[in-house]
Short mmCIF file of the C-alpha atoms (twelve columns), coordinates in Angstrom:
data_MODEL
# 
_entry.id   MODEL 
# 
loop_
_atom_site.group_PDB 
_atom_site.id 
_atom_site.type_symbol 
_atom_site.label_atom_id 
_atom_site.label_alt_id 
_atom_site.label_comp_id 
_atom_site.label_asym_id 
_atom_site.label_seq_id 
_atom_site.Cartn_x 
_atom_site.Cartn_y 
_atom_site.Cartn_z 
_atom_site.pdbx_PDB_model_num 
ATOM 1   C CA . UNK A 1   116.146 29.977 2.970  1 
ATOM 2   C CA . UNK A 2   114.447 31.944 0.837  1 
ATOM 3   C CA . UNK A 3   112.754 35.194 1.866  1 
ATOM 4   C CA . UNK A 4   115.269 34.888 4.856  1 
ATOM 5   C CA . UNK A 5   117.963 37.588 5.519  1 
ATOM 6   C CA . UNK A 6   121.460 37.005 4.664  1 
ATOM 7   C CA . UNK A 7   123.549 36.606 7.468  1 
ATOM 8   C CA . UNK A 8   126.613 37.552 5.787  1 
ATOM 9   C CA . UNK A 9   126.561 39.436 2.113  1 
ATOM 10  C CA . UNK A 10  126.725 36.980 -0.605 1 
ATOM 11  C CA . UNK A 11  129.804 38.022 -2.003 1 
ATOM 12  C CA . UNK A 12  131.690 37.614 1.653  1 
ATOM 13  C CA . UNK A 13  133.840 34.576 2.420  1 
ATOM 14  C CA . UNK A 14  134.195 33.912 5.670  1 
ATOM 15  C CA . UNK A 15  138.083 33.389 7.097  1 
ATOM 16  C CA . UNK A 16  139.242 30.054 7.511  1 
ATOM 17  C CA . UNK A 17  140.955 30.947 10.735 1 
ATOM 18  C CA . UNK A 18  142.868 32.819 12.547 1 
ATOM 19  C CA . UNK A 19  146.587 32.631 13.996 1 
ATOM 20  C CA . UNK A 20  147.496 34.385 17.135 1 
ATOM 21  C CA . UNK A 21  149.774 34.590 20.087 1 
ATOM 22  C CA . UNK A 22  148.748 31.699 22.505 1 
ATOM 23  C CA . UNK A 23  145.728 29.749 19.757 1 
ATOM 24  C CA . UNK A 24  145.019 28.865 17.112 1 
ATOM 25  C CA . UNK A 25  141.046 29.412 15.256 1 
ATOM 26  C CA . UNK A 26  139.734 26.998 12.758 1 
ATOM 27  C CA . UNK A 27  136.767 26.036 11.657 1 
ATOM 28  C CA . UNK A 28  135.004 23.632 14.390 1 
ATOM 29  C CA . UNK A 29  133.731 20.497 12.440 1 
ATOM 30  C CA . UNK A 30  133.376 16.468 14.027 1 
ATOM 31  C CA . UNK A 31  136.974 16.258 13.755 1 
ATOM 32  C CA . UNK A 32  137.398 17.735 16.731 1 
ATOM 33  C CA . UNK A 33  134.586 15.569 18.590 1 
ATOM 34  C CA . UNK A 34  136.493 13.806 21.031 1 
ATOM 35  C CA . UNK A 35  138.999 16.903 22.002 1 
ATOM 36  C CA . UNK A 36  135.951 19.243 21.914 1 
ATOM 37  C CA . UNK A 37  133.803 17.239 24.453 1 
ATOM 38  C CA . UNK A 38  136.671 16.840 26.489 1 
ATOM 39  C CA . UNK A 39  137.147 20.393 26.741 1 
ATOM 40  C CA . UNK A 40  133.723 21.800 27.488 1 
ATOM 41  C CA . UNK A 41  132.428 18.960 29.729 1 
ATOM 42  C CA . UNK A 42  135.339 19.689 32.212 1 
ATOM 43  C CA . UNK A 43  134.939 23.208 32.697 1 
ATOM 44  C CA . UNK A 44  131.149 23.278 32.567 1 
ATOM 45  C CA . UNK A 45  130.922 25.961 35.296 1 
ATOM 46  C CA . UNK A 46  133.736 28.126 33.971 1 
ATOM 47  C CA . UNK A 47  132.174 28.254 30.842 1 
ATOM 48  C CA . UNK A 48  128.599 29.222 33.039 1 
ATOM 49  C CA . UNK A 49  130.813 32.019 34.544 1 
ATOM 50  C CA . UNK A 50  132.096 33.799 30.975 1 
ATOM 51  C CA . UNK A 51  130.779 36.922 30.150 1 
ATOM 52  C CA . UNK A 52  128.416 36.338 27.566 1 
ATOM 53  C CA . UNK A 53  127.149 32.721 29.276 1 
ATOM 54  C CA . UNK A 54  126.168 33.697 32.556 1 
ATOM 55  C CA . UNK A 55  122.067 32.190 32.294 1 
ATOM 56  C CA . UNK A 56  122.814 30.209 29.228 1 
ATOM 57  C CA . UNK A 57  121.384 26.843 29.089 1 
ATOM 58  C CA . UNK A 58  124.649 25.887 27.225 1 
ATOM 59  C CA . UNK A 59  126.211 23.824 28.155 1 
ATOM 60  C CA . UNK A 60  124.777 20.740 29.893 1 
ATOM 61  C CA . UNK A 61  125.257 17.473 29.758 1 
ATOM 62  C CA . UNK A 62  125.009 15.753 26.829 1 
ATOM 63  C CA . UNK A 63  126.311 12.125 25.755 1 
ATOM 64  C CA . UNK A 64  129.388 11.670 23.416 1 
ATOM 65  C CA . UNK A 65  126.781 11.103 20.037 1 
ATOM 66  C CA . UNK A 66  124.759 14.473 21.075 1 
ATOM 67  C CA . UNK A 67  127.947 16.192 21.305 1 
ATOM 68  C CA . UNK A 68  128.947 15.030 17.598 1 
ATOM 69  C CA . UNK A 69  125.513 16.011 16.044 1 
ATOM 70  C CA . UNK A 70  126.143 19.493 17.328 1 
ATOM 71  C CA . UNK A 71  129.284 19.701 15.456 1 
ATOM 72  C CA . UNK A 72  127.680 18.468 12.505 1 
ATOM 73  C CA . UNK A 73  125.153 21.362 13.041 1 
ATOM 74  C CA . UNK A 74  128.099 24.082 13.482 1 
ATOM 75  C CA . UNK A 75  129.668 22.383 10.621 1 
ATOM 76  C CA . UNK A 76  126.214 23.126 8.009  1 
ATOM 77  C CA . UNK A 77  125.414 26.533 9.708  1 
ATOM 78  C CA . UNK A 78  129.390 27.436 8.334  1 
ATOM 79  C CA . UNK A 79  128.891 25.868 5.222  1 
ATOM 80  C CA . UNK A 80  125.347 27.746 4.501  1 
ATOM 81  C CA . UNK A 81  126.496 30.602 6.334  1 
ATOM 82  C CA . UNK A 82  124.068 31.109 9.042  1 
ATOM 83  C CA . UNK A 83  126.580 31.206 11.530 1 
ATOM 84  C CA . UNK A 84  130.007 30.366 11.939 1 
ATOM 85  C CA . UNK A 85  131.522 28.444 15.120 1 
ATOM 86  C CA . UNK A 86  135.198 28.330 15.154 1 
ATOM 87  C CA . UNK A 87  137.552 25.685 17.460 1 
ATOM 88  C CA . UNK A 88  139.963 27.464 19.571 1 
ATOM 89  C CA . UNK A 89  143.512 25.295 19.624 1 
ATOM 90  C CA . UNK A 90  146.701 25.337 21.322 1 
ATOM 91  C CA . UNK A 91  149.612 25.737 18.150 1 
ATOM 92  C CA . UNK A 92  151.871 23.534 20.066 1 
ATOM 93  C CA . UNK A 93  149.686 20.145 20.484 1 
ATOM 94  C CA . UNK A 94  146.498 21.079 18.248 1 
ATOM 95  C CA . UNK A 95  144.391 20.672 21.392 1 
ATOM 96  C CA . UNK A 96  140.926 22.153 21.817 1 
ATOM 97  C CA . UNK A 97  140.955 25.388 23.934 1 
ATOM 98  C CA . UNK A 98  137.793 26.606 24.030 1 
ATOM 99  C CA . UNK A 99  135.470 28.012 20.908 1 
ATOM 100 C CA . UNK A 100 133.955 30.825 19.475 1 
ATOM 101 C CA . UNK A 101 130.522 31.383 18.134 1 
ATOM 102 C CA . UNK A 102 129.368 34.082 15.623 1 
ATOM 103 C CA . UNK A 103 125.623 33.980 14.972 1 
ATOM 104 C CA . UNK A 104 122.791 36.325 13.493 1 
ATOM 105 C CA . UNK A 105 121.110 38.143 17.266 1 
ATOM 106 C CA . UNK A 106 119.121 35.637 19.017 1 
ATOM 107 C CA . UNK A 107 116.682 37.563 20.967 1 
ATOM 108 C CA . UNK A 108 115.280 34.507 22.881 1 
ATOM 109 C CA . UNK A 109 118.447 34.165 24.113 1 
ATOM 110 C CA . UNK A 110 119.343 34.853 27.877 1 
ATOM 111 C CA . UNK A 111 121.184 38.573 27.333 1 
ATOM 112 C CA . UNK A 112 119.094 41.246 27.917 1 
ATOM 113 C CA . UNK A 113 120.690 43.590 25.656 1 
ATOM 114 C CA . UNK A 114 120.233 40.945 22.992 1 
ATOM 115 C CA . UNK A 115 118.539 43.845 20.132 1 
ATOM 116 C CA . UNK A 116 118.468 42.759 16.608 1 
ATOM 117 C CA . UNK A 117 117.649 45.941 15.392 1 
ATOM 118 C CA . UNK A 118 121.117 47.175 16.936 1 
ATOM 119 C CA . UNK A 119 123.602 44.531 16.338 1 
ATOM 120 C CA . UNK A 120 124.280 42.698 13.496 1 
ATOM 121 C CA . UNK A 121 125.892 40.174 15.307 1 
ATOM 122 C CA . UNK A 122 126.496 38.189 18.161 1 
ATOM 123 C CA . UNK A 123 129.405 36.611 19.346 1 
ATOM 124 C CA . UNK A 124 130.053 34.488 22.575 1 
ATOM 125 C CA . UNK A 125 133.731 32.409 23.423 1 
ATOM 126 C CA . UNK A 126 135.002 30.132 26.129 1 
ATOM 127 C CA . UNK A 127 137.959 28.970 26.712 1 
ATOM 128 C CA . UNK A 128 138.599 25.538 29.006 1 
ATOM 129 C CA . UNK A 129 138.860 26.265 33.015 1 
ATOM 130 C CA . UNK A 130 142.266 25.249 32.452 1 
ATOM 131 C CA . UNK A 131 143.308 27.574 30.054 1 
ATOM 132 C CA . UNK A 132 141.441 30.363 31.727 1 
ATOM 133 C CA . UNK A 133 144.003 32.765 31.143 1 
ATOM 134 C CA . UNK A 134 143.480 33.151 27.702 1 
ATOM 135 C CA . UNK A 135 139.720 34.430 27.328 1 
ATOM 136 C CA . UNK A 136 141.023 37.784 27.744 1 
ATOM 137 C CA . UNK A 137 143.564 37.640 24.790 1 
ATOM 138 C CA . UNK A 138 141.006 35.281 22.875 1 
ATOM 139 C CA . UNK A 139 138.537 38.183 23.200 1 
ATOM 140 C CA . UNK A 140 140.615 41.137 21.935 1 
ATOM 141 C CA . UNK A 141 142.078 39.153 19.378 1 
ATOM 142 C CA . UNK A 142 138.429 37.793 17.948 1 
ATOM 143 C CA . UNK A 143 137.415 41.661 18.248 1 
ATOM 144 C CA . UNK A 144 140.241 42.829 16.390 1 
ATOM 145 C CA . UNK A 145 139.317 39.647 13.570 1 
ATOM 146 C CA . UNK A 146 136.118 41.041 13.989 1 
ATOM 147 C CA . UNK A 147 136.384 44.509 13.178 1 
ATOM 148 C CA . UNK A 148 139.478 43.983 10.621 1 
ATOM 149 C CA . UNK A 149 138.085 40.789 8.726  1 
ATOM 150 C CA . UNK A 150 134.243 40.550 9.085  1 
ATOM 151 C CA . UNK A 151 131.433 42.778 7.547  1 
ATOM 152 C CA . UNK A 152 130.023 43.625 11.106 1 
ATOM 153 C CA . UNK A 153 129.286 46.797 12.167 1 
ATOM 154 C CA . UNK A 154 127.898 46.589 15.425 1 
ATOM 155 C CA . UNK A 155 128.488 43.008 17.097 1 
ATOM 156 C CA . UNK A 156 127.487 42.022 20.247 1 
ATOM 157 C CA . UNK A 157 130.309 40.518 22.160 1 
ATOM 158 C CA . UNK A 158 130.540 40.256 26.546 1 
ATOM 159 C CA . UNK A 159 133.594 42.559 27.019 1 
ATOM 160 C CA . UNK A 160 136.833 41.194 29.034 1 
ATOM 161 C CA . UNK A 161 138.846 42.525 31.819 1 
# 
């Protein structure tokens, strides 16, 4: 990594969650394999309809072991802070809800806007089809996070509502 531009200033440590009205954030990790692939592989075309997912080639199908390597690959990217995916859960049950992704700008990605030089970070969420209720209040509550708890100054997230 060296030569390669801190995502995050050294000194920051990233929050461990977040509690709000209706979820629950925590870091996503392989505990939450089975729950996790459960949740996205049912509402495959809700998630393709969220702002911020619309021409995304995420996700797709993938088998049950692909699905736990990309977990394991959220789970490194947290702990060498290149990005940081957080699980979305219900407080009642602890079941998976949807997620929420905060990476350095990808401009390969399939936003248009997508403009390094202009945002210091982007950030996408989904919530399951059956929760669908909550992206709105998942959105303005990660902005909120965002803008209270993060060193971001300009992020790029698909507004809600």
């Amino acid at each position: 990594m060296e030569g390669t531009p801190l995502f995050v200033p050294a000194g920051f440590e990233p929050p461990q969650g977040l509690v709000a009205s209706g979820f629950v954030l925590e870091p996503l990790g392989p505990r939450h394999d089975v729950a996790d692939f459960d949740a996205w592989s049912s509402s495959m075309a809700h998630i393709h309809a969220t702002p911020g997912f619309e021409g995304s080639d995420w996700p797709h199908d993938m088998s049950p072991a692909q699905n736990l390597g990309d977990l394991e690959l959220h789970e490194r990217d947290f702990e060498e802070r290149r990005g940081f995916t957080y699980t979305v859960l219900d407080p009642r049950d602890g079941g998976v809800i949807g997620c929420v992704y905060i990476y350095p700008v990808d401009t390969d990605d399939a936003d248009p806007d997508a403009d390094a030089a202009t945002h210091d970070a982007s950030v996408r969420s989904w919530v399951r089809a059956d929760r669908a209720a909550l992206d709105e209040p998942l959105w303005r509550a990660v902005s909120g996070w965002l803008e209270a708890d993060w060193p971001f100054v300009n992020v790029r997230y698909a507004a809600r509502g």
